[in-house]
N, C-alpha and C positions, 0 to 999 in steps of 0.2 A: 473929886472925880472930874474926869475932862466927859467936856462934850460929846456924845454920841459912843463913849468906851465902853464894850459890851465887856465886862469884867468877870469870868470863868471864876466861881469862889474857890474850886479845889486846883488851880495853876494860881501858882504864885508869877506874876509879873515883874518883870525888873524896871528898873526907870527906862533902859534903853529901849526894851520893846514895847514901851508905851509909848515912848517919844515916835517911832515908828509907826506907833498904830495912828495915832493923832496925825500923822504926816500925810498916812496912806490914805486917811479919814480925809484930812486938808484938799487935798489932789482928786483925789475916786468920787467923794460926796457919797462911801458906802459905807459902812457900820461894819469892821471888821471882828470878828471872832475870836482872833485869836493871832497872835504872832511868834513866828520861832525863830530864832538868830542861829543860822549854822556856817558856822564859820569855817569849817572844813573844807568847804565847798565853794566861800565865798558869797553867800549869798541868804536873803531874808524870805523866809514862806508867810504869807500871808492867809488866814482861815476866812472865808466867807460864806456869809450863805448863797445857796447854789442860783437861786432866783436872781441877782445882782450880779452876777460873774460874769455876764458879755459889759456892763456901767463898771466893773470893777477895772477888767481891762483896759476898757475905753476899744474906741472905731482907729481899727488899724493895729492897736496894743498903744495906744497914745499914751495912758496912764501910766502904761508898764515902763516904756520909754522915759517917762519923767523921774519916775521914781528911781528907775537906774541909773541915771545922771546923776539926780538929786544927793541917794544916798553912797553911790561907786560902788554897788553889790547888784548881783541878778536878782531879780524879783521875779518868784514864784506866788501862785495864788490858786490855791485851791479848792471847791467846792466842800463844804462842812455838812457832814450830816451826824447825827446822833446809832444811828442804823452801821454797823459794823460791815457789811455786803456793799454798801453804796459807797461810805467813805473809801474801803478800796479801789471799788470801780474809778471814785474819784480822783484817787493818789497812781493810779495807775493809767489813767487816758493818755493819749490817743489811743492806747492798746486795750485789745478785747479780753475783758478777763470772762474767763469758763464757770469758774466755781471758786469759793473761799471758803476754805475747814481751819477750825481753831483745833489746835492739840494742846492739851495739859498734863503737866509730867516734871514732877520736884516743885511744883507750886511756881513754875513757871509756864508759860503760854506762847505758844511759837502758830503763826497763821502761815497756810499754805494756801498760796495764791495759785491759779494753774489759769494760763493764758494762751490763745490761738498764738499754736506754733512759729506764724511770722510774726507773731511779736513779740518776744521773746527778748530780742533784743533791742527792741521799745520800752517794754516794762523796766529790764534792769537799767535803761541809761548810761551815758558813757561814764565808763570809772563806779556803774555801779552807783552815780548817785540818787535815782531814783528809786532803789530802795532805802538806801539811807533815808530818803527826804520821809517814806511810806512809813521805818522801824521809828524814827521823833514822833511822829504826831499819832502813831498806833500803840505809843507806848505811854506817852502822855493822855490820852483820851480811854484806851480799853486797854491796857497795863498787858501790852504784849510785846516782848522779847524780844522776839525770831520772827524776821520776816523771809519766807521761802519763795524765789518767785519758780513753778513748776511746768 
């Protein structure tokens, strides 16, 4: 096991997102959570806990800066919580979320996010990638589906 790798028993890790974590570990000096490689998008999500996330950054985004270089992908890094309410509010900032409803139906699970009006088009991101980034890590964490932003 590497140094400082906070190893999730029920994700399986690839080598490449460990090599990542170890990197992000290298650079941040924070104990990442967890990592998810999305390629679609271009770019790596980083899980941290939320107490470390201005250190994770770094003064200015300095870390986030390096790591972008380093790896030639965007680097996102998101607040980790266990709490299902929070990890959205987290996957969804700068924007105000209103309320979060879980619906289940065919033994699938779709959340419905509902968000102050002007941000709307905060929440979903350009191309829609910040719900993508919201359905990985809410499907991998609380094995939810559908993500609706409302």
């Amino acid at each position: 096991m590497r140094r400082g790798v906070v190893f999730l028993p029920e994700i399986k890790l690839t080598q490449e997102e460990m090599n990542y974590m170890s990197l992000f570990q290298d650079v941040t000096k924070v104990t990442v959570k967890d990592c998810i490689i999305d390629n679609e998008n271009n770019r790596i999500i980083f899980l941290v806990d939320p107490t470390f996330m201005g250190i994770a950054i770094g003064k200015g985004g300095v870390n986030v800066k390096k790591l972008r270089k380093i790896i030639g992908k965007d680097i996102e890094i998101v607040a980790y919580s266990e709490n299902l309410e929070e990890l959205v509010k987290n996957l969804m900032a700068p924007a105000r979320v209103r309320s979060v409803k879980v619906v289940e139906s065919d033994s699938k699970k779709a959340v419905y996010i509902t968000v102050d009006p002007q941000d709307k088009g905060l929440a979903i991101g350009k191309g829609g990638k910040n719900v993508v980034r919201a359905k990985l890590i809410l499907k991998r964490y609380m094995d939810i589906d559908t993500v609706v932003i409302v």
